[in-house]
N, C-alpha and C positions, 0 to 999 in steps of 0.2 A: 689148712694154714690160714691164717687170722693176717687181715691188708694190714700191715704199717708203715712208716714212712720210707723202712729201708727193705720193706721188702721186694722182691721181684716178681714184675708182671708177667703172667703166660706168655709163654714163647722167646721173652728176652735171657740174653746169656747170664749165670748168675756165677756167683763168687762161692768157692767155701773157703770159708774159715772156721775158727775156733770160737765160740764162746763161754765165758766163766758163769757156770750156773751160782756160782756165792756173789758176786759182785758185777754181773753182767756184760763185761767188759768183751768186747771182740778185738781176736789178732787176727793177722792174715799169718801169722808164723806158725810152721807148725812146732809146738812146743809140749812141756809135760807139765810144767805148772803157770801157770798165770802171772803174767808182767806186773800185774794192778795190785794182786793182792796173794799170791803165793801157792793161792786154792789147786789142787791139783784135780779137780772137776770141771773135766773140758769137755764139751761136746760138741758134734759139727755141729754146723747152723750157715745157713744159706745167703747171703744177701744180695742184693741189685748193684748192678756196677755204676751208678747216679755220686757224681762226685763235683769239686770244682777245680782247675789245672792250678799248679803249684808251681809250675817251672818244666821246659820245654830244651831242648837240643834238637841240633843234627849231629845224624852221624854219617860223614862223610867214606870214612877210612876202617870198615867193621870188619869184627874178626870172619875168621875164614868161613865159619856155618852159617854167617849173615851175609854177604859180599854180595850173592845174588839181590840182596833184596836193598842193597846198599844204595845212591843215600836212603835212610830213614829216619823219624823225630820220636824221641822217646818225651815220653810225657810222667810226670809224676802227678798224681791224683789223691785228693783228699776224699775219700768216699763217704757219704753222708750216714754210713752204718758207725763214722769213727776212725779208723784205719787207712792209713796213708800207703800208695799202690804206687808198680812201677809197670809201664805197657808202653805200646808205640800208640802213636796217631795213625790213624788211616790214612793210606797214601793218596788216597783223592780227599782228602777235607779240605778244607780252607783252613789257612793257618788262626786258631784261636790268639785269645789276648788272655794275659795273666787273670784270675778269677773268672774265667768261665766256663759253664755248666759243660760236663761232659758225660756223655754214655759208653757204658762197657757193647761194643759192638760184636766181638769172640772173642771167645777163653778157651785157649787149649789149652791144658796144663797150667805150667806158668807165662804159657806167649797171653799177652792180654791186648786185644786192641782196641782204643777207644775212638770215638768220632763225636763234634760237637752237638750238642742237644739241639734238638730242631724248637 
């Protein structure tokens, strides 16, 4: 695999998604044809969870599967592959400000948790 800006460093957690091999386009949905251009040539493709915060919450009052881990701050994330993500903050970070850098810290599934860029 060939470094570029979105892709992921050894050892760091990484994302899949989709990419449109006719128009390059990545989603994080998994879908059958392409949002961009209708192409129904998807394939995975990998990239680094390197993004910038979009807007942040708590959640005080979480449904029953979260409670234990209740409060916690969901972060929405612009990822620098493209694609716009939804994950928590790590419960020890320091609270980030609107536009800054953040790292995909683990990816299970769809739990995503990210912590500010050092």
């Amino acid at each position: 695999m060939t470094s570029t800006p979105n892709a992921p460093t050894r050892g760091e957690p990484r994302l899949s998604m989709l990419r449109c091999a006719d128009c390059n386009r990545i989603d994080s949905r998994q879908r059958v044809v392409c949002s961009g251009c209708l192409s129904a040539r998807l394939l995975a493709h990998e990239v680094a969870g390197h993004g910038r915060l979009v807007t942040l919450t708590t959640i005080r009052r979480a449904p029953t599967a979260w409670r234990d881990r209740a409060p916690y701050r969901v972060v929405v994330v612009d990822l620098d592959a493209g694609p716009r993500v939804t994950g928590r903050l790590s419960p020890d970070a320091a609270e980030p400000s609107l536009g800054d850098r953040l790292i995909l810290q683990q990816a299970e599934g769809q739990d995503l948790v990210f912590a500010p860029a050092a």
